[in-house]
C-alpha positions in Angstrom: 145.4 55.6 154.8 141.6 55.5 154.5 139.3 53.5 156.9 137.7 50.1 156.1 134.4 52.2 155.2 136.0 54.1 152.4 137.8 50.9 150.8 135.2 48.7 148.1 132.7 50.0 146.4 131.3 52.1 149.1 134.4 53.9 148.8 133.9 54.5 145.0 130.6 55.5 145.7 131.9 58.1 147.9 134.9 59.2 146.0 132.2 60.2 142.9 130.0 62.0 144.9 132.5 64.3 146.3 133.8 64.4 142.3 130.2 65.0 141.2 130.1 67.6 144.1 133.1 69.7 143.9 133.1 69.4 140.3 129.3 70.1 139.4 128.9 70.0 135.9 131.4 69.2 134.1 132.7 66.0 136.1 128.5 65.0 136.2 128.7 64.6 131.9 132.7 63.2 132.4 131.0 60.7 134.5 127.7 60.1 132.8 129.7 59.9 129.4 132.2 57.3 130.9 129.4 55.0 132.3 127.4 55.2 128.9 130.9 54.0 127.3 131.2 51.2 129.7 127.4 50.6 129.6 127.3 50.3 125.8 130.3 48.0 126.0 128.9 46.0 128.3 125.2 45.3 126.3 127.9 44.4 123.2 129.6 41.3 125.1 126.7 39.1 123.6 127.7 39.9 120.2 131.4 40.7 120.7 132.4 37.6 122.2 131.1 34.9 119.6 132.4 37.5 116.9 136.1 36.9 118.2 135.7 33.1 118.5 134.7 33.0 115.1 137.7 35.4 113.8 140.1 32.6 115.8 138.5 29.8 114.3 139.1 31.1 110.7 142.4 32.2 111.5 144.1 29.5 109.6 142.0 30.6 106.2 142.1 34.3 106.8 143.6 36.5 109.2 141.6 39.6 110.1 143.7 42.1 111.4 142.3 45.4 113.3 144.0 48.8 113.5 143.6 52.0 114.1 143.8 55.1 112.2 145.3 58.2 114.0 142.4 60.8 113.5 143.3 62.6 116.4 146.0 64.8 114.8 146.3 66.9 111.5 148.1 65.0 109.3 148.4 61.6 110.6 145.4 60.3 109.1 146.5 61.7 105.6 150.2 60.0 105.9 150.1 57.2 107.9 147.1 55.8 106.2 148.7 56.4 102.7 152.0 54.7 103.8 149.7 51.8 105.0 147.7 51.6 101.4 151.4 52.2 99.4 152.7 49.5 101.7 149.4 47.2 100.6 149.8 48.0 97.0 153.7 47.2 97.1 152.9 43.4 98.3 154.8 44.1 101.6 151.0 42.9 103.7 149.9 39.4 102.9 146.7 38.6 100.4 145.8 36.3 103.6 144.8 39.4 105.6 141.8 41.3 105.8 142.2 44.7 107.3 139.5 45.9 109.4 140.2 49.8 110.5 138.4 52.3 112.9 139.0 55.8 114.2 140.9 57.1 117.3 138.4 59.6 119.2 138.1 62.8 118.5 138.4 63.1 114.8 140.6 66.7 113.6 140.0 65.7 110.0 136.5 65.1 109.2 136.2 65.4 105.5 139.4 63.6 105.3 137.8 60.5 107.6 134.7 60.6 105.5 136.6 60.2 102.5 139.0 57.4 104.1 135.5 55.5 105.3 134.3 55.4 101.3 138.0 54.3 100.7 138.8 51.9 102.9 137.3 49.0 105.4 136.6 51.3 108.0 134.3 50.0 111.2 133.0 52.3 113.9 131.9 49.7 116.2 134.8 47.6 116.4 136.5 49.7 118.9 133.8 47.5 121.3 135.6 44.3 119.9 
């Protein structure tokens, strides 16, 4: 079990130096990329949180629904998002709804995602919502 100096965030400290260390440059960018994630999403609260208030205040008028399309794969972005747009043109999703999409990270497909983008209601940023 570790001491009471390697609990907290000295601890954490610690732990990602020796990371940083043994690792050298490849766990220096995994860590720089992480803490620009969590940086940007951070600097988006302002914006993000009266954004979401507003989508549960007008949730008795219009439902906005958010979902994600499987780019990470070949071929889930071409049949999964057409079963979702033959499922829309059937009637089987309510009129009520507006569907709000955005891309799993990384992308196989990119032609295909650029052509679902001009297609459909697709978002980049609200994977900070």
């Amino acid at each position: 079990m570790a001491d009471a100096g390697q609990r907290g965030f000295a601890g954490f400290l610690a732990r990602q130096l020796r990371d940083v260390h043994s690792g050298a440059r490849r766990a220096l960018a995994d860590k720089l990329r992480r803490l620009v994630h969590y940086s940007v999403m951070i600097a988006m609260l302002p914006v993000t949180l009266p954004a979401l208030l507003l989508i549960r205040l007008a949730r008795p008028w219009k439902s906005v629904r958010f979902a994600p399309l499987n780019t990470d794969r070949l071929g889930h972005l071409a049949a999964h998002t057409e079963i979702r747009l033959c499922e829309h043109d059937a009637g089987m999703h309510t009129r009520k709804a507006l569907d709000i999409f955005y891309h799993v990270r990384p992308v196989a497909n990119l032609q295909l995602k650029f052509m679902w983008d001009r297609a459909r209601n697709v978002k980049p940023l609200i994977l900070y919502l």
